[in-house]
C-alpha positions in Angstrom: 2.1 -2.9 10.5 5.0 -4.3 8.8 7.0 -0.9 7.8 8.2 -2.9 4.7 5.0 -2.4 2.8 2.8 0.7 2.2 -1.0 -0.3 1.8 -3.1 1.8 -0.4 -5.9 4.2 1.4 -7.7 2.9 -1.5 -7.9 -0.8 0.5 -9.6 0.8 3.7 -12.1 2.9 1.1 -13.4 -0.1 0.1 -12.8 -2.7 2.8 -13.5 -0.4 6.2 -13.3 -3.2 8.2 -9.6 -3.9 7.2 -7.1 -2.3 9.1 -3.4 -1.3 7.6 -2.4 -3.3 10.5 -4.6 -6.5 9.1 -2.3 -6.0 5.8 1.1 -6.3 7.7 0.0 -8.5 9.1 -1.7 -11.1 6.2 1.5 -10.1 4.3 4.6 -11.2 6.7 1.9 -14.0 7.6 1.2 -15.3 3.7 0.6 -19.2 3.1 1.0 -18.4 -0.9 2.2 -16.5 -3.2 2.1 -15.9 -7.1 3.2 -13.5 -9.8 0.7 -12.0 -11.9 2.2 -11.0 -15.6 -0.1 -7.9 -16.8 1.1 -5.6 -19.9 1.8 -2.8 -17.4 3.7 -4.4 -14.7 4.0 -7.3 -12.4 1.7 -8.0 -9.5 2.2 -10.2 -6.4 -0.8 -12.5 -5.2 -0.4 -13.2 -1.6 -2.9 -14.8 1.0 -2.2 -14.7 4.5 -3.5 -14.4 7.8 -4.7 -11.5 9.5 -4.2 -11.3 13.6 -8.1 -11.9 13.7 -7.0 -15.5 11.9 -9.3 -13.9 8.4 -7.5 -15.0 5.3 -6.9 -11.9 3.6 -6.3 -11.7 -0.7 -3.9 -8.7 -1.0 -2.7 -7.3 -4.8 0.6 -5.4 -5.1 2.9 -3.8 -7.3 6.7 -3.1 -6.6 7.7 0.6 -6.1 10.8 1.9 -7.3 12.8 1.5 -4.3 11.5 -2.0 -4.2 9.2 -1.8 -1.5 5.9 -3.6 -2.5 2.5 -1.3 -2.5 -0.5 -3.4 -1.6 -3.6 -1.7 -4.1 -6.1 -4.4 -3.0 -6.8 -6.5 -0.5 -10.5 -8.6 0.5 -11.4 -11.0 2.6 -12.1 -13.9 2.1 -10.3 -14.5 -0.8 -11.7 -15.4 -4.3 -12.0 -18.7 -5.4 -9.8 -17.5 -8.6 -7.2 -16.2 -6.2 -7.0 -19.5 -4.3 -6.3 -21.3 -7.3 -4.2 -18.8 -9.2 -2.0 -19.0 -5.4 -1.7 -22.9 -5.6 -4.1 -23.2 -2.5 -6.7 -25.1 -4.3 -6.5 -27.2 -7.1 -9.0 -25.9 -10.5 -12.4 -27.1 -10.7 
């Protein structure tokens, strides 16, 4: 797993058959990328590639020490994700 991101145990709770390796992966992998404003803080929308080939949807917020933490991640991505990421155009 890429040692520059810490993935949430939350993401294996819900998703068992993602791996924290799967993340690192998706994330130094990622085909897009967007910032989501929310009152609270800033997220980061990425989509990327697992080493299975599974497009992975991953959610993260930026730690203090700048080191992103990944809260959520699904696969396959939503259609709202793919089109909130530029992959798709809106319906």
């Amino acid at each position: 797993m890429d040692s520059h991101i810490v993935v949430h145990g939350r993401v294996m709770e819900r998703h068992p058959e993602i791996t924290p390796d799967d993340v690192g992966h998706a994330w130094v992998s990622r085909v897009a990328s967007a910032i989501r404003r929310t009152p609270r803080t800033d997220q980061m929308v990425v989509v990327g590639f697992d080493a299975r080939g599974r497009l992975l949807e991953m959610v993260a917020v930026e730690l203090e020490d700048g080191v992103p933490l990944v809260f959520h991640c699904m696969t396959p991505p939503s259609a709202k994700t793919l089109v909130e990421t530029g992959l798709v155009g809106e319906r």
